[in-house]
Residue, then its C-alpha position, 0 to 999 in steps of 0.5 A: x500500500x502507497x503511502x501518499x497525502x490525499x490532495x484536492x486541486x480546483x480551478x476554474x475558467x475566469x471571469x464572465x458567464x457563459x450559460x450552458x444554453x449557449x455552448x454547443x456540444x463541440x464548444x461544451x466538450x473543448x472547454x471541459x477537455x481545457x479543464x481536464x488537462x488543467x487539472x490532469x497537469x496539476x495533479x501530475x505536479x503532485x503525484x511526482x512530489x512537486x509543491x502544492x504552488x508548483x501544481x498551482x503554477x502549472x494548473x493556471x499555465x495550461x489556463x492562461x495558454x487556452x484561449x478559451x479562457x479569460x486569462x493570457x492568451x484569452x484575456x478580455x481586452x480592456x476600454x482603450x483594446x489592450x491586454x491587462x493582466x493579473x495574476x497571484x499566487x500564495x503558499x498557505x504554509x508560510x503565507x508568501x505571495x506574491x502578484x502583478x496587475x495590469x501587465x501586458x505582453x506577458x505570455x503568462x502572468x502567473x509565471x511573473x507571479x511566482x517569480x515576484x514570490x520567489x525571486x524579490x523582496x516585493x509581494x505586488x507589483x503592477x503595470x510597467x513596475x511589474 
């Protein structure tokens, strides 16, 4: 018998509503299968001994490469047509974080994100400062 600690990991697509009444079958099966591999990329993350933020990390990288999703590459274009994003992450064991906001030309904020938490002295950083 494995000797493993049980672990739970959930995501979820963004902001914005999209009701099911406007998905067709094709569209339905291509966000649930983004979400599969989300979450199949974190628990490989865990199942191989990685950290809970290292599974995070990448659970939100294969979010953030979809367009699907309102995140890097999917993300919502603001009033003036840019893109402005914002990404965060937090170890519950030592309470570390570390977040941009507002960044552009960023292939996947939550990258930057975890290189604030684990590369500087800074918590929060936002626009060009990030």
């Amino acid at each position: 018998m494995q000797n493993h600690s049980p672990f739970a990991l959930a995501i979820h697509g963004g902001a914005g509503t999209i009701t099911r009444s406007s998905l067709s079958e094709e569209m339905d099966q291509q966000y649930r299968a983004a979400l599969h591999q989300a979450l199949h990329t974190g628990q490989q993350v865990l199942q191989s001994g990685g950290t809970a933020l290292a599974a995070v990390e990448a659970a939100v990288v294969v979010l953030e490469d979809c367009p699907l999703f309102n995140a890097g590459c999917g993300s919502v274009f603001n009033k003036t047509g840019r893109h402005e994003m914002d990404a965060a992450l937090m170890c519950g064991r030592s309470l570390a974080a570390g977040a941009v906001a507002g960044v552009q030309n960023i292939r996947n904020p939550v990258k930057l994100a975890s290189q604030v938490l684990h590369g500087s002295d800074h918590v929060f950083l936002s626009h060009q400062g990030a």
